[in-house]
Phi, psi and omega in degrees: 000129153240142179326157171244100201253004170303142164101347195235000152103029187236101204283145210264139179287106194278331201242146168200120212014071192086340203228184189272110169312130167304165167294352192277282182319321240245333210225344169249167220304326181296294188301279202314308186282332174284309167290010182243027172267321195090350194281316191241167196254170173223152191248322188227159155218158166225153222184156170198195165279353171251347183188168198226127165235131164269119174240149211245133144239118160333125178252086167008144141296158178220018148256018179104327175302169180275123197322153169330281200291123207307307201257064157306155191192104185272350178249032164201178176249161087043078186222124190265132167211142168252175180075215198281153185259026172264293191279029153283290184309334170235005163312295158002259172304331171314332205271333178289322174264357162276318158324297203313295174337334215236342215011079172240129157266158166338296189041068162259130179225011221210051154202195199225117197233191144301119181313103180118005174279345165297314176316296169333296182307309192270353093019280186260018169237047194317150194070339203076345164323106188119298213304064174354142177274175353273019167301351179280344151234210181267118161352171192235356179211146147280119194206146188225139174292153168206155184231186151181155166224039189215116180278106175315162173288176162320177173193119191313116124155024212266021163236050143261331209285160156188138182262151206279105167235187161090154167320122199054052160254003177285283175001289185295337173295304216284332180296311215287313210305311176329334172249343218244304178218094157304347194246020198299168136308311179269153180263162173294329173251027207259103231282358191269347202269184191216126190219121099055040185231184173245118172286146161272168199275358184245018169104356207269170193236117198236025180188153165211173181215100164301189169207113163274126167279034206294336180222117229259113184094036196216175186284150173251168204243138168229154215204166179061030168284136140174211182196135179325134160317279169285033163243353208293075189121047177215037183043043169258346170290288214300319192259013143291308188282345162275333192298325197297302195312273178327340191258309197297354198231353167247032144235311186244192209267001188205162190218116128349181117169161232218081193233139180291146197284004168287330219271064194296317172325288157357274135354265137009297181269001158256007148305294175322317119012301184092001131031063181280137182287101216241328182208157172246121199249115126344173134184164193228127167215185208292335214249158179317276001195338189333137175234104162336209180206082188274002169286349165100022145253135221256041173283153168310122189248000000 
């Protein structure tokens, strides 16, 4: 399945680092929704008919805010990739060897790629002999992308939901997340986001849903989802997150997210949604420590 993104004003990138998109690449929801943030600059890209790879440096805010991109990291480069993860994996080395050649190394410290492109690599790196780092060992998370351009239907209990403004409501955000997703991504206090939640009948907030706003007019990433364990099978993920979703589709053309691949429950309910699953992602950072990006940007991180 892919998104429909003709038609919803969300323009496709003809251009990447000097040269001209195929319309495959140019039009699809990653690529499209990752370059319309502004956090990177791209140096090189490569491309065939099964995947596409970018490589990114990060570009700094110069107004005092926290850069676009969450990890800016100035001492490496970036690497973005879509499609099938066999022709990731050799685009990969193709990419190793047009740098050498030029004598620029990788300097990946950073990305996010097709799920099964480490699998691919070591097929044609036996051992890892060859393999640029930080490809050379396993990733460090699994995560799948998601879209919509389509505003979900109603949803039973959504006139619990209301979203959260006003004073001490990032607070009230970070208690409930403390039970409900302790590991979110996106804060409670992050000043571009909007957030989301469902009351219990004793007033407590017992689900929430963020929104990132990085860039004004542009898709927004929704992140920090989550519900108390015990309240948890009572469509309450579902009316935060269509609320959160409906309000991000009436001001720009496409709504986001970012879910670890484990996660089926999770899964299940933003199908339902209407959700589309648009790219399967791998990634690699610097640290054991490595995380996908489950606030849902699937830029190299």
């Amino acid at each position: 399945m892919t998104l429909a993104l003709d038609g919803h004003g969300l323009a496709p990138v003809t251009d990447m680092a000097g040269a001209s998109l195929p319309d495959r690449w140019a039009r699809h929801p990653v690529v499209v929704a990752e370059h319309a943030y502004h956090g990177w600059d791209a140096s090189h890209a490569w491309w065939d008919d099964e995947a596409f790879l970018v490589r990114l440096r990060w570009r700094e805010r110069t107004d005092g805010a926290r850069p676009f991109a969450v990890e800016a990291d100035g001492t490496g480069a970036s690497l973005l990739g879509v499609g099938t993860p066999g022709a990731a994996a050799r685009l990969l080395l193709r990419a190793r060897d047009e740098l050498r050649s030029s004598g620029d190394a990788m300097g990946v410290r950073r990305a996010s790629l097709p799920r099964g492109t480490h699998a691919a690599l070591s097929v044609l790196t036996p051992g890892g002999v060859g393999a640029p780092a930080p490809f050379d060992r396993a990733p460090g998370g699994a995560w799948d992308w998601f879209g919509t351009t389509v505003a979900p239907g109603e949803q039973p209990g959504q006139d619990r939901v209301t979203e959260l403004v006003g004073p001490g409501s990032g607070d009230e955000v970070a208690r409930a997340l403390a039970t409900a997703n302790p590991h979110g991504e996106l804060s409670p206090h992050e000043p571009r986001a909007r957030w989301w939640g469902w009351r219990g009948d004793d007033g407590v907030l017992r689900g929430v849903a963020g929104a990132s706003r990085r860039v004004p007019g542009q898709p927004w990433v929704l992140g920090s989802i989550g519900t108390d364990p015990a309240w948890r099978g009572r469509g309450i993920a579902a009316a935060v997150t269509a609320a959160a979703t409906r309000a991000g589709l009436e001001e720009v053309a496409m709504v986001t997210l970012g879910m670890y691949a484990h996660n089926d429950a999770a899964r299940r309910v933003y199908a339902r949604l209407g959700f589309t699953l648009a790219q399967r992602f791998e990634s690699w950072r610097p640290t054991r420590a490595a995380r996908p990006a489950p606030s849902g940007r699937a830029s190299a991180r």
